[in-house]
C-alpha positions as CSV (number, residue, x, y, z in Angstrom):
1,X,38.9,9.8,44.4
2,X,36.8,6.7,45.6
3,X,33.4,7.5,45.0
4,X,30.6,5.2,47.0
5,X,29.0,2.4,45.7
6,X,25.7,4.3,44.8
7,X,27.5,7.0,43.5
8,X,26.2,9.5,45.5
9,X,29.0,11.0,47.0
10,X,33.1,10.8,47.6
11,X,33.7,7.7,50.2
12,X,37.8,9.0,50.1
13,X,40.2,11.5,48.5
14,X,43.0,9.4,46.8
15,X,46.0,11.4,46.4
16,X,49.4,10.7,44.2
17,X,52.1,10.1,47.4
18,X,54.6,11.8,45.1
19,X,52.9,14.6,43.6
20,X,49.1,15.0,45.5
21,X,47.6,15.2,42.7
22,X,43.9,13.4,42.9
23,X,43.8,10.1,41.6
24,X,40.7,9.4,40.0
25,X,41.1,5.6,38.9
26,X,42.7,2.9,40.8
27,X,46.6,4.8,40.1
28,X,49.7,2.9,40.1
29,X,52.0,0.5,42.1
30,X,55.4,-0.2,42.1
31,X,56.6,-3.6,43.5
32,X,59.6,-2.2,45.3
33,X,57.4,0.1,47.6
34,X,53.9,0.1,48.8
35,X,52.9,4.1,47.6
36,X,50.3,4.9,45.0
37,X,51.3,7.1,41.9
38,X,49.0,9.4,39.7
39,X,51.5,8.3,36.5
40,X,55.0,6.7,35.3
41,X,56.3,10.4,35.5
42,X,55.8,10.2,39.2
43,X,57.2,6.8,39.7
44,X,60.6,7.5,37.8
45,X,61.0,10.7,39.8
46,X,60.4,9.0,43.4
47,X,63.1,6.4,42.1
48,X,65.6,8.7,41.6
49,X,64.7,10.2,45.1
50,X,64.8,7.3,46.6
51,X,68.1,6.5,45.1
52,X,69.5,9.7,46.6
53,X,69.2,12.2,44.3
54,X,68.7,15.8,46.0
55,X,67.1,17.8,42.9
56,X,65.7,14.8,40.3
57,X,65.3,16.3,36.8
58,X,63.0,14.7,34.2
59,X,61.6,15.5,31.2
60,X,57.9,16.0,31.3
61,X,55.7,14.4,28.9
């Protein structure tokens, strides 16, 4: 969530492009593609589907 400069109310809803969870911060990055992530979780799992995997399984934290 991007709050305004004041503070005074939400400029944006940030959302996790794997999950849509709200991001709160500034999230994460990966080099390889240009999509914000709420954790690492989130990153290794759109790996995986991006390397083709139908059903990724991963432990959770």
């Amino acid at each position: 969530m991007r709050i305004s400069p004041d503070g005074y109310y939400v400029e944006r809803y940030v959302k996790c492009d794997n999950c849509g969870l709200l991001i709160y911060g500034s999230g994460l990055q990966t080099a390889s593609r240009k999509a914000l992530f709420c954790s690492e979780w989130c990153i290794a799992w759109d790996e995986k589907r991006q390397a083709g995997e139908q059903h990724p399984v991963l432990p959770l934290s």
